[in-house]
C-alpha positions as CSV (number, residue, x, y, z in Angstrom):
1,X,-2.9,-0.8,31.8
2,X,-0.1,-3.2,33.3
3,X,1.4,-1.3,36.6
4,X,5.1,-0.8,35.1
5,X,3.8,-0.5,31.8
6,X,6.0,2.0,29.1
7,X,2.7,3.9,28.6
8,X,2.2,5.5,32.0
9,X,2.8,8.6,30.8
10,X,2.7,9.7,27.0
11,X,4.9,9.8,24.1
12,X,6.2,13.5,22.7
13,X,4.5,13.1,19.8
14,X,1.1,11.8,21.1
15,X,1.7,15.0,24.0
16,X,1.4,17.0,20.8
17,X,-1.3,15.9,19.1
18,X,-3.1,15.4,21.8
19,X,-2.6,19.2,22.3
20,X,-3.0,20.4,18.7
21,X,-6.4,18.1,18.7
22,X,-7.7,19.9,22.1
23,X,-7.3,23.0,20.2
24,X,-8.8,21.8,16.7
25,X,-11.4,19.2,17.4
26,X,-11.9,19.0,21.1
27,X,-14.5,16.5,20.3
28,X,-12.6,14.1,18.7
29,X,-9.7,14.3,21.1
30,X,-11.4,11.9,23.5
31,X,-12.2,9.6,20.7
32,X,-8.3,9.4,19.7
33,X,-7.1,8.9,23.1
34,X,-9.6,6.3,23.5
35,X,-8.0,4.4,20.2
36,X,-4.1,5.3,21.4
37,X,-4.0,1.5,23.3
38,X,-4.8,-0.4,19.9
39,X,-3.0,2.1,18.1
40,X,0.2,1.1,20.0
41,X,-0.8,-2.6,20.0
42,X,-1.4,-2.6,16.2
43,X,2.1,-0.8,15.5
44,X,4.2,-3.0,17.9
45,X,2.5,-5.9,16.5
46,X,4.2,-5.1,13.0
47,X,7.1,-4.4,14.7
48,X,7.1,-8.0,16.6
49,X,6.9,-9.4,13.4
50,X,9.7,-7.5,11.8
51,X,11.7,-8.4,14.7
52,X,11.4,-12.5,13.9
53,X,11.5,-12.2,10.7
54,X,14.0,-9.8,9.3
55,X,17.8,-9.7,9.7
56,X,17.8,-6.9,11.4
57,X,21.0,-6.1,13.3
58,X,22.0,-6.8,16.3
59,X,19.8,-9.2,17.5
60,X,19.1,-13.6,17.1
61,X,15.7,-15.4,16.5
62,X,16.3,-18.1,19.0
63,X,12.6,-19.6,18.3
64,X,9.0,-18.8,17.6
65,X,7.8,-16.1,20.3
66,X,11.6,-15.5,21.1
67,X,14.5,-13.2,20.5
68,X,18.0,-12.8,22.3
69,X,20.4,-9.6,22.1
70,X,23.7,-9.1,21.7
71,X,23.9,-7.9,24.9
72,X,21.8,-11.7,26.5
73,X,18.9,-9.5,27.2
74,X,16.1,-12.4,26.1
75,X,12.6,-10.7,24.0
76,X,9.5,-12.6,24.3
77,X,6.4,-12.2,23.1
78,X,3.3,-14.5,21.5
79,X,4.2,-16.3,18.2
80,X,3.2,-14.7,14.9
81,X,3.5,-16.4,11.3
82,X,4.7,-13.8,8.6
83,X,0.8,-13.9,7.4
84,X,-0.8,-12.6,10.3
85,X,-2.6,-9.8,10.5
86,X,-3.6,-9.3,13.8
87,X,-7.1,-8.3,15.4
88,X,-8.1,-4.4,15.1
89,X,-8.2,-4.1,18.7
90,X,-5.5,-6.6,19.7
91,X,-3.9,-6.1,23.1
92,X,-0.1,-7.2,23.1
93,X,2.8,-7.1,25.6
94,X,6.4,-7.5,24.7
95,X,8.7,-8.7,27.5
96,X,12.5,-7.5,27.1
97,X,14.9,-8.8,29.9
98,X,11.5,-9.5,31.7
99,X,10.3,-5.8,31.2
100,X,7.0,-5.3,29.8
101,X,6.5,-3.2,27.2
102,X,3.2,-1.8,25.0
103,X,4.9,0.9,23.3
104,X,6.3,0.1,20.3
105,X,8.6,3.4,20.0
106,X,9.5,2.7,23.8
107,X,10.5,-0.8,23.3
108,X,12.8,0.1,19.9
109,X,14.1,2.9,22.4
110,X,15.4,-0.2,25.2
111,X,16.3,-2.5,22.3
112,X,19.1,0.1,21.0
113,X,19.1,-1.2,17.6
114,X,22.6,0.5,15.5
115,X,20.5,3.4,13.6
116,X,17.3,3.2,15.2
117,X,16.8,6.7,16.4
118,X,14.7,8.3,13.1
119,X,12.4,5.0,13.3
120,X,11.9,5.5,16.8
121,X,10.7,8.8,16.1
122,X,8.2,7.4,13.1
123,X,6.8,4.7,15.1
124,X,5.9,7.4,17.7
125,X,4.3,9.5,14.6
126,X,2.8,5.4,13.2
127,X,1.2,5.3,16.5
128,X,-0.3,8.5,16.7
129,X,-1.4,8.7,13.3
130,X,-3.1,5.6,13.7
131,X,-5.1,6.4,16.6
132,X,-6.5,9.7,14.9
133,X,-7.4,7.7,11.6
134,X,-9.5,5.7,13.6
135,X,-10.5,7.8,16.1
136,X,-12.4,9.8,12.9
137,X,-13.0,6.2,11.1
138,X,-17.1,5.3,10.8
139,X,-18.2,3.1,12.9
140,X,-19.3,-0.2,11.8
141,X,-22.5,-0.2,10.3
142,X,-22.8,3.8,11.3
143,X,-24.6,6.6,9.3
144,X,-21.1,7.6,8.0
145,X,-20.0,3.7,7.0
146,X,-17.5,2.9,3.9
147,X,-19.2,0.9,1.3
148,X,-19.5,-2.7,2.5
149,X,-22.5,-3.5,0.0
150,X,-21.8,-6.1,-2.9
151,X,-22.0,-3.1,-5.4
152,X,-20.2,-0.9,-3.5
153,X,-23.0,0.9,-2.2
154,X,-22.6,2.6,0.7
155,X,-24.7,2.6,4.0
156,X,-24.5,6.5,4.3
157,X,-27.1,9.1,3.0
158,X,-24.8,12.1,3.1
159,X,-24.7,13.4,-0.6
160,X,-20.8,14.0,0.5
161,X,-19.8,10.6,1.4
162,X,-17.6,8.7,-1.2
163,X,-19.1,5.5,-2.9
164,X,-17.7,3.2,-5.4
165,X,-14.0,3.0,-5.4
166,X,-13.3,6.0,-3.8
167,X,-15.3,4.9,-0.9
168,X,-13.7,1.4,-0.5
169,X,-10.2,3.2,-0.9
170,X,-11.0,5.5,1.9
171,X,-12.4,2.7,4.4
172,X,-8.5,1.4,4.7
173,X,-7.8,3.0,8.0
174,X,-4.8,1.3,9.2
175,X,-2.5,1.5,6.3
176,X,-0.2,-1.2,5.6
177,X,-0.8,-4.5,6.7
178,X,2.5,-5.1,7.9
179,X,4.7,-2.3,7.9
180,X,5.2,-0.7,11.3
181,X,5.1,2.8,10.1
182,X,1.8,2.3,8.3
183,X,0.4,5.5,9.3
184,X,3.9,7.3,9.8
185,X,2.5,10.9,8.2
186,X,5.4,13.0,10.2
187,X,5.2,16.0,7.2
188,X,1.5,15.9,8.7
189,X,0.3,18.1,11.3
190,X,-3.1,16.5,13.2
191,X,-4.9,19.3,11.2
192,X,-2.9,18.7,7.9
193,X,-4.0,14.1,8.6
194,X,-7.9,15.6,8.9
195,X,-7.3,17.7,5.6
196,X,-5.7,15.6,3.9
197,X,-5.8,11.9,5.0
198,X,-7.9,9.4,2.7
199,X,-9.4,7.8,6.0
200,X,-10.9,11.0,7.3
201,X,-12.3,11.1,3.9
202,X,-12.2,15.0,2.6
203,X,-12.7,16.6,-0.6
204,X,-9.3,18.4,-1.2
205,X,-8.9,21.2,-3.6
206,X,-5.8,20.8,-5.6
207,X,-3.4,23.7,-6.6
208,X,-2.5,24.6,-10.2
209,X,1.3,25.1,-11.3
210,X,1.9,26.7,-14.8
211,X,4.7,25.8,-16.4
212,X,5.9,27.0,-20.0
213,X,5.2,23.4,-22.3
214,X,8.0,24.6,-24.5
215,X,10.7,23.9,-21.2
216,X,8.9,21.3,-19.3
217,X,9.5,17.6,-19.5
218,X,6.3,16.2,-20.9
219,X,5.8,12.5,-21.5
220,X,2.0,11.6,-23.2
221,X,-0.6,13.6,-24.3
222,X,-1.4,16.2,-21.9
223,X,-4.9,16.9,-21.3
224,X,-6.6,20.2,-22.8
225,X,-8.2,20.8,-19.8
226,X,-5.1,21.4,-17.9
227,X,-3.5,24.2,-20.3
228,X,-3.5,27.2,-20.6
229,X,-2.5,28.4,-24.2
230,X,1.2,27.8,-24.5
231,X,1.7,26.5,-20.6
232,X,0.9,23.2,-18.7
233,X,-1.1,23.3,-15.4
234,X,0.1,21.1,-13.3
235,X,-2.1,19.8,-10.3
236,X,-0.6,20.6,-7.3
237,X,-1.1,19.1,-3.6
238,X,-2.2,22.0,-1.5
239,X,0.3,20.7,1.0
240,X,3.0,20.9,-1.3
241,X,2.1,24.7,-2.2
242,X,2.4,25.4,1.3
243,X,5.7,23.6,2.6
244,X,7.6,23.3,-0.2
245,X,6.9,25.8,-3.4
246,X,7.8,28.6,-1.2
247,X,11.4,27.3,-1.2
248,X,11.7,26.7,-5.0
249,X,10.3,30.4,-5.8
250,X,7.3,29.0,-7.2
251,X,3.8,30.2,-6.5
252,X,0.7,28.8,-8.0
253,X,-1.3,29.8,-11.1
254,X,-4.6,28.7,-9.3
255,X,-5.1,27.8,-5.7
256,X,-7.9,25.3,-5.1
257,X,-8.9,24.6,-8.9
258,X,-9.9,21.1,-8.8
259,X,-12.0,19.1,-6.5
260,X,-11.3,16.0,-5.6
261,X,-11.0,12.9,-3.2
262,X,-7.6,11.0,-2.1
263,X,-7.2,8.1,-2.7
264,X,-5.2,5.4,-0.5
265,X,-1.7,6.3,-1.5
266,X,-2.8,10.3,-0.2
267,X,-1.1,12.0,-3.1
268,X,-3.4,10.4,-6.0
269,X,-6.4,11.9,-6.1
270,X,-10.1,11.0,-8.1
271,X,-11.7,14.7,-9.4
272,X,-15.2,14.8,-8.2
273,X,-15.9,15.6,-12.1
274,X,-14.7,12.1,-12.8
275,X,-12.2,11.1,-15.6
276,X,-8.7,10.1,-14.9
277,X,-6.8,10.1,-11.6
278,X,-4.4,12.4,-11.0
279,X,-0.6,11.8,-9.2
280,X,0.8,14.7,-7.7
281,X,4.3,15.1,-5.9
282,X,4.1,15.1,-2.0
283,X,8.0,15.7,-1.1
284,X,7.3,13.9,2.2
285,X,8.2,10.2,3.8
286,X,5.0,8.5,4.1
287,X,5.7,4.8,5.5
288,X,9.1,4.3,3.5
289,X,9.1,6.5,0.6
290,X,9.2,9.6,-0.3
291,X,6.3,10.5,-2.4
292,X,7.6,13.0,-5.2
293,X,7.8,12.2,-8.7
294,X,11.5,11.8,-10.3
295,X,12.6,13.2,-13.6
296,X,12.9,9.4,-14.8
297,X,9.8,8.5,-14.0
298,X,8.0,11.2,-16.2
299,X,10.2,10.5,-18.9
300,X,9.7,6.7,-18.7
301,X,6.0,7.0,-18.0
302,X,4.0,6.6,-21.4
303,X,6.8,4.0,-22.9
304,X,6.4,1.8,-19.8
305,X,2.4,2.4,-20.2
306,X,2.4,1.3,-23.4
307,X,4.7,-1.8,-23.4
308,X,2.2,-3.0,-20.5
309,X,-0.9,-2.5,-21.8
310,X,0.1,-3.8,-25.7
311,X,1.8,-7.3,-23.3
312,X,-1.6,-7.1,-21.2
313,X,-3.8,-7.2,-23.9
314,X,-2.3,-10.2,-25.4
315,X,-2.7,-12.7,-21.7
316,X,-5.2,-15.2,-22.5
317,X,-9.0,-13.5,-21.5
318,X,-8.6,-9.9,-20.8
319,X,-8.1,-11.3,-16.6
320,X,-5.7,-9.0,-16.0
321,X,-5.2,-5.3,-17.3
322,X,-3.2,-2.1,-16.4
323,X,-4.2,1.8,-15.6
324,X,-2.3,3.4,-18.6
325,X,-0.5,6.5,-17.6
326,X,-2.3,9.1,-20.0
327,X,0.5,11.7,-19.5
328,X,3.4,13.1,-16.9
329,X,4.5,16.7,-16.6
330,X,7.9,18.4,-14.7
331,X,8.7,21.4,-14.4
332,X,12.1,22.1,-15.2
333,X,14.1,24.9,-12.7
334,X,17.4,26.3,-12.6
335,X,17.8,23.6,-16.1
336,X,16.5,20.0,-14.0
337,X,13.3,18.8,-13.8
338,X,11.6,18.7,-10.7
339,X,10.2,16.2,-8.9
340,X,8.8,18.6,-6.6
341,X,6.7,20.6,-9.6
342,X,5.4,17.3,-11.3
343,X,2.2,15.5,-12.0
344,X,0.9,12.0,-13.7
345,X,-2.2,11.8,-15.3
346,X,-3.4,8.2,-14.8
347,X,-6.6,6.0,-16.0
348,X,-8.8,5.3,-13.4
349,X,-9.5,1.7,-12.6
350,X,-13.4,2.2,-12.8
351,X,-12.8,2.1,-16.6
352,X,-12.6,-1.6,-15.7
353,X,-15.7,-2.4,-14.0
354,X,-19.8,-1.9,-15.4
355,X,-21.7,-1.3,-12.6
356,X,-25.0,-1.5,-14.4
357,X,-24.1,-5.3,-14.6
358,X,-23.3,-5.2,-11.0
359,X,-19.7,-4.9,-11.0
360,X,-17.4,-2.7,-8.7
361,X,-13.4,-2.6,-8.6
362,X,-11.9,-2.0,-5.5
363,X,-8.2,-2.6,-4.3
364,X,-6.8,-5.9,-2.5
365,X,-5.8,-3.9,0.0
366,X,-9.5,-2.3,1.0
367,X,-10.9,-6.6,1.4
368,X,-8.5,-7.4,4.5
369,X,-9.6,-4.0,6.3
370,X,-11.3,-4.2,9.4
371,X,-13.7,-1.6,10.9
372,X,-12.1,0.6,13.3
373,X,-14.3,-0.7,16.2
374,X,-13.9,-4.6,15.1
375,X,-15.8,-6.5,13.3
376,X,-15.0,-9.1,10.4
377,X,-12.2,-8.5,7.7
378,X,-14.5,-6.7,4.2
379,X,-13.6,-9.9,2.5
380,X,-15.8,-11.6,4.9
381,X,-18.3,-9.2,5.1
382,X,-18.8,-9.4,1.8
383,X,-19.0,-13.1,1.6
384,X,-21.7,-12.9,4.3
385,X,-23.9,-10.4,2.6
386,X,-23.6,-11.6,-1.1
387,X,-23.1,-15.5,-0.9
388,X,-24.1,-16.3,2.3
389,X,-22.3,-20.1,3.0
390,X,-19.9,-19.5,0.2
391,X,-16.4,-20.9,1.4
392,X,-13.3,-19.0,2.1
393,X,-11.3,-21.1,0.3
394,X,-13.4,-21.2,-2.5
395,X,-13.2,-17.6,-3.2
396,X,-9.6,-17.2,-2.8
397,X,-9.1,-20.8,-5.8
398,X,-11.2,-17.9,-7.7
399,X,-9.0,-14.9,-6.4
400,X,-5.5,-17.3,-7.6
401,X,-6.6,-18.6,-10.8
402,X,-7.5,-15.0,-11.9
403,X,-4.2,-13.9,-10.5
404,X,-1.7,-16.7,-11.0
405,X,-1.8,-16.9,-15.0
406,X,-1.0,-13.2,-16.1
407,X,1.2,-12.3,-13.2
408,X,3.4,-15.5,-14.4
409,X,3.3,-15.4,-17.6
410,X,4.1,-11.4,-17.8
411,X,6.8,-12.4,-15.9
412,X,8.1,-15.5,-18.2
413,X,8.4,-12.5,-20.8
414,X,10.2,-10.1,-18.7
415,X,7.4,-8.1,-16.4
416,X,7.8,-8.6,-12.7
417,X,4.9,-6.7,-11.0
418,X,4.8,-5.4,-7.9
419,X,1.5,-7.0,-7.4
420,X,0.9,-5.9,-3.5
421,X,-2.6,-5.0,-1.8
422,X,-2.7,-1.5,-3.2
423,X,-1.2,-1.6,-6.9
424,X,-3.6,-4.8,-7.4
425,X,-7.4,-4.5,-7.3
426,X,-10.1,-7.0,-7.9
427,X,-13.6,-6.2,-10.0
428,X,-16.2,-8.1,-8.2
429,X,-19.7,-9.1,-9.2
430,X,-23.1,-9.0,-7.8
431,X,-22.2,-11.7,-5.4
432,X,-18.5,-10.9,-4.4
433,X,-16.8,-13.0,-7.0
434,X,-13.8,-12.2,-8.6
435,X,-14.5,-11.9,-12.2
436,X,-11.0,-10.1,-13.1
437,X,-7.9,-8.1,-11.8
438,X,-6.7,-4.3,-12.6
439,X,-3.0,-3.4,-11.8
440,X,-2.3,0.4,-11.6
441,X,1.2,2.5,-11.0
442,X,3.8,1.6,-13.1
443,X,6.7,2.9,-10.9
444,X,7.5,-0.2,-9.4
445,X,7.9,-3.0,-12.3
446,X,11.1,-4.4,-12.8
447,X,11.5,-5.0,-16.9
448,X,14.2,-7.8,-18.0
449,X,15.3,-6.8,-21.7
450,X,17.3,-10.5,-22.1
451,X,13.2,-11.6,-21.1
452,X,11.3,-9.4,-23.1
453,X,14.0,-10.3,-26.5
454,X,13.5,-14.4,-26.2
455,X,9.6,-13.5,-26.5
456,X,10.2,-11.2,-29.1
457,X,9.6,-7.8,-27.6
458,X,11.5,-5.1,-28.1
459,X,12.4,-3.1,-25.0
460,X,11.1,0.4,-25.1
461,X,14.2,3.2,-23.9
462,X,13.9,3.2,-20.1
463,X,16.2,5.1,-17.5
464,X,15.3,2.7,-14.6
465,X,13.5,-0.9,-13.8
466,X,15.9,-2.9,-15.7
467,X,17.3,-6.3,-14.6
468,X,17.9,-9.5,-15.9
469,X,18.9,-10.8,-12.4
470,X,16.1,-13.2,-11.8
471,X,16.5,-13.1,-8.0
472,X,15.9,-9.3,-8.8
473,X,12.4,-9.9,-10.8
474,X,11.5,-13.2,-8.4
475,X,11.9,-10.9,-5.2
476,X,9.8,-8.1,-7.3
477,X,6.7,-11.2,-7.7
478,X,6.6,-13.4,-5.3
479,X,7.7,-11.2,-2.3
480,X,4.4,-9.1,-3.3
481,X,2.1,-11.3,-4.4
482,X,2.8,-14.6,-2.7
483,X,4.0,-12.6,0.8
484,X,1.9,-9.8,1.1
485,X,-1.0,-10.2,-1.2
486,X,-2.5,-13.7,-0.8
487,X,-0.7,-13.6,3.2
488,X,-2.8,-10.9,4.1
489,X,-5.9,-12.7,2.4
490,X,-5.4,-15.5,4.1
491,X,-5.1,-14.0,7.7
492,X,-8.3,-12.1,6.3
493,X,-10.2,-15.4,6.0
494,X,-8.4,-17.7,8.1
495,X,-8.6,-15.3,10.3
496,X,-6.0,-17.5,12.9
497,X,-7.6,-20.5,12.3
498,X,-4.4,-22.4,11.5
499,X,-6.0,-25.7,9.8
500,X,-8.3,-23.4,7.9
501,X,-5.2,-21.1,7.0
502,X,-3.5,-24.5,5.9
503,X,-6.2,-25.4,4.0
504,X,-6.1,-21.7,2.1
505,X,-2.6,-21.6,1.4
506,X,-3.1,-25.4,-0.1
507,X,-5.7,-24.0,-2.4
508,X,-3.5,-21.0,-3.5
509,X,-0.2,-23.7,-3.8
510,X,-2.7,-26.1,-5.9
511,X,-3.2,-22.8,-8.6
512,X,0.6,-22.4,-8.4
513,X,1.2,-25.6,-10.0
514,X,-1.3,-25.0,-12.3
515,X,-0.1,-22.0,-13.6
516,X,3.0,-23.1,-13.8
517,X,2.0,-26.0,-15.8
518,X,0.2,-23.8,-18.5
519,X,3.4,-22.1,-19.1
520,X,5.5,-23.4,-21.8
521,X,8.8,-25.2,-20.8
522,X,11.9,-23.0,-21.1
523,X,14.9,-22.2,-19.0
524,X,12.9,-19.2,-17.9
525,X,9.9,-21.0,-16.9
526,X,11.7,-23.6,-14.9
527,X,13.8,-21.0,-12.9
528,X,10.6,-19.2,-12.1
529,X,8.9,-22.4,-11.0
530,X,11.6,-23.2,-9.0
531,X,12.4,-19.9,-6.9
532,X,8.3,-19.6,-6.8
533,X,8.3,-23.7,-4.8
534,X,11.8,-23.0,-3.1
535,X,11.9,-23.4,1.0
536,X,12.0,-20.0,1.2
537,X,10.6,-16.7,-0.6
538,X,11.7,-13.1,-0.6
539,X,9.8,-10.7,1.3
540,X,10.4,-6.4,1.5
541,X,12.7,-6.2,5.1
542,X,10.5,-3.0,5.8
543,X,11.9,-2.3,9.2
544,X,15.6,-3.0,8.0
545,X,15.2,-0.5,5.5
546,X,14.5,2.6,7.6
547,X,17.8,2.2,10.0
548,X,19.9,4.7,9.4
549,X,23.0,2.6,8.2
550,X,21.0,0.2,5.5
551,X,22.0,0.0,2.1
552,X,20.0,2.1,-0.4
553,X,17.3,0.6,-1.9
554,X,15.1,-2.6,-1.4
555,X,16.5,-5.1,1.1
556,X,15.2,-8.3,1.9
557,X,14.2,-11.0,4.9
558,X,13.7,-15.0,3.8
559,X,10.3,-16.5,5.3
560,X,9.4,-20.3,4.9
561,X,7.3,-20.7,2.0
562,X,3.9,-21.4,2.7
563,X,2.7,-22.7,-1.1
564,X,5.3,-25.7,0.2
């Protein structure tokens, strides 16, 4: 601890968890504390690199490691490319005016950014969070450890502990790679995060909502199994029955009626019965978003499934596919549909994977995940256990040839995909090699109608998505897949080795061109070559986005382009 440090003394909001934890789980309150220092580090490392990178007001990028204020107060701190991911247990020190700081809510608090009170306030809830998911994380190689085997097997002999995808889904502790509220829960009390929070891996037993099918807003077939005669049952989160049904005069049909695991995004859930996964509405911000389920969205849900799945099945070997959406459900009150009372049915990405020939699916996100007491990104693990010697940058030419192709040739016919570290997942083989890619929720995709009509699709009737902008459908791409997935693969394996990193990104450029040259030549085609070899690509300005005073919607920071 540095003498004048900002951490001397705690945080509100790591005061109270620390006293709701005494109270719940006195033995895991000394673990939590314990992970609070890498907790902080890890957050206020995403926030360094929001701070050099985005146009965030108020302050100038004067150089790598350096930022000046308005006000001349210099901030310095080490130098970070976009990619980086940063070590689980990092230690990091930001200096403002000569101050140091290791607080990353304390340091937003001196920097006095216009609008920056709420994300103070997160970042505190980021930190927090973050310590508790790994104070209750397993430990590397421990009785309790996520799946690290090549068939994604898992270490553990508790008949309770989840394998397969569900197990690699639930081993992502820290939450988004980048975004400095990755583990902002503040909806969550600390006994709500155990309950409900993937990482501390719980069976949670979903409510049932019934709703009359003859006034709900129904898109799909709905499932047998979740009627009852002439009403839909609609899976519930049992956080959601509590905090916010109440207020709608709503009361469940069923309380705990179906078993089942969370998944990474908290509020889509695998049943312990198998079959399809199920979305629910969680009317809470979680990171950026608040995770309920719009009218739109149920209405647009099986035309968009369809269009994706009948323009998926037609890329050249069946490398890339999509998670249909089966069916969506709202309930309609006082004459609107809710997206408080609603629910997706989606197909689970196991239908994509055999493991009796030694293949498992699991998402980008889950390979660049660390332990949460050190150790080696799971992509490397992996590497080490199923192809000993085999090269980094071997498996990621693998990992870009599978990707490249579909993602843009969908997008030469109108589909830009949001194609980021948890809507992407990879089905591995027996030893770790990518052998093809599963894309699942459809929220996101941006659809271009002029697009889809010079192919000679016809564009199904959707509410939302639309745009024939190209910097619209370009940002939607490249900012996901070029920024966030293959940059946090290639912090995985480079792991700060800045020739080796080079080397990566040259392999992932190399498949770029030769994607591109697959593609035939049309005005399309060269535009999207272009903006994907341009100085500079489009990535999400995460932190700009939760000030108070940004515009609505997705805003965006320029980084050098490393497939230059």
């Amino acid at each position: 601890m540095h003498p004048d440090s900002t951490t001397a003394t705690r945080r509100p909001t790591e005061a109270a968890f620390a006293t709701g934890l005494t109270a719940l789980r006195p033995g895991l309150a000394d673990a939590w504390a314990a992970s609070l220092p890498g907790a902080r580090a890890a957050v206020l490392g995403r926030l360094w690199r929001a701070l050099l990178l985005e146009p965030l007001p108020g302050l100038t990028v004067e150089g790598p490691g350096r930022v000046r204020l308005d006000d001349g107060r210099p901030l310095t701190g080490p130098e970070r490319l976009p990619h980086d991911l940063g070590l689980a247990q990092e230690e990091l020190v930001l200096r403002l005016d000569g101050r140091p700081f290791d607080h990353p809510a304390a340091l937003l608090e001196a920097l006095g950014l216009p609008g920056s009170g709420p994300l103070r306030d997160e970042l505190e809830d980021s930190v927090a969070s973050l310590a508790l998911s790994r104070a209750g994380a397993p430990r590397a190689g421990g009785p309790d450890a996520a799946p690290t085997g090549r068939n994604g097997s898992t270490g553990s002999t508790s008949p309770t502990s989840p394998t397969g995808l569900t197990g690699f889904e639930q081993g992502v502790v820290d939450g988004h790679p980048y975004h400095p509220c990755c583990r902002s829960r503040p909806g969550f009390s600390p006994a709500e995060q155990l309950a409900y929070g993937p990482e501390h891996r719980p069976v949670v037993a979903l409510d049932l909502v019934a709703v009359p099918a003859a006034g709900a807003l129904v898109s799909g077939d709905w499932p047998d199994r979740l009627r009852d005669g002439d009403r839909l049952l609609l899976p519930v989160h049992p956080w959601q029955t509590r905090h916010v049904l109440p207020g709608l005069c709503v009361r469940p049909h069923t309380t705990a009626a179906i078993a089942a695991r969370p998944l990474m995004s908290v509020r889509t859930f695998a049943p312990l019965d198998g079959g399809p996964h199920l979305k629910t509405a969680l009317s809470m911000r979680m990171t950026s978003a608040v995770r309920d389920i719009s009218a739109q969205s149920v209405a647009d849900s099986a035309r968009l499934s369809e269009l994706l799945d009948t323009l998926t099945r037609r890329l050249d070997g069946g490398a890339l596919r999509v998670t249909r959406n089966l069916a969506a459900a709202s309930a309609v009150l006082d004459g609107t549909a809710s997206p408080d009372v609603a629910a997706l049915v989606r197909e689970s990405p196991e239908a994509f994977a055999d493991p009796a020939a030694g293949e498992t699916v699991l998402p980008v996100a889950a390979l660049i995940g660390r332990p949460a007491d050190g150790g080696q990104p799971l992509v490397r693990s992996l590497l080490s256990a199923a192809a000993p010697g085999q090269d980094g940058a071997a498996w990621l030419t693998a990992f870009a040839r599978l990707a490249l192709p579909p993602v843009l040739r969908l997008l030469s016919w109108g589909v830009a995909l949001e194609a980021h570290g948890q809507n992407l997942l990879v089905v591995l083989d027996r030893r770790a090699r990518p052998l093809r890619l599963v894309y699942r929720d459809l929220a996101d995709v941006r659809i271009s109608p002029a697009r889809l009509a010079r192919n000679g699709f016809a564009t199904p009737p959707l509410g939302r998505g639309l745009s024939d902008d190209p910097a619209v459908l370009h940002a939607k791409v490249y900012g996901s897949l070029v920024a966030t997935t293959f940059g946090s693969l290639v912090s995985a394996l480079g792991e700060a080795d800045r020739p080796a990193e080079a080397r990566l990104w040259a392999a992932v450029a190399a498949e770029a061109v030769r994607a591109c040259d697959a593609l035939p030549d049309t005005p399309d085609t060269r535009a999207d070559r272009t903006a994907l070899f341009a100085a500079e690509l489009p990535v999400k300005a995460l932190t700009l986005m939760r000030l108070q005073q940004a515009a609505h919607g997705d805003q965006w920071a320029r980084l050098r382009n490393p497939l230059r």
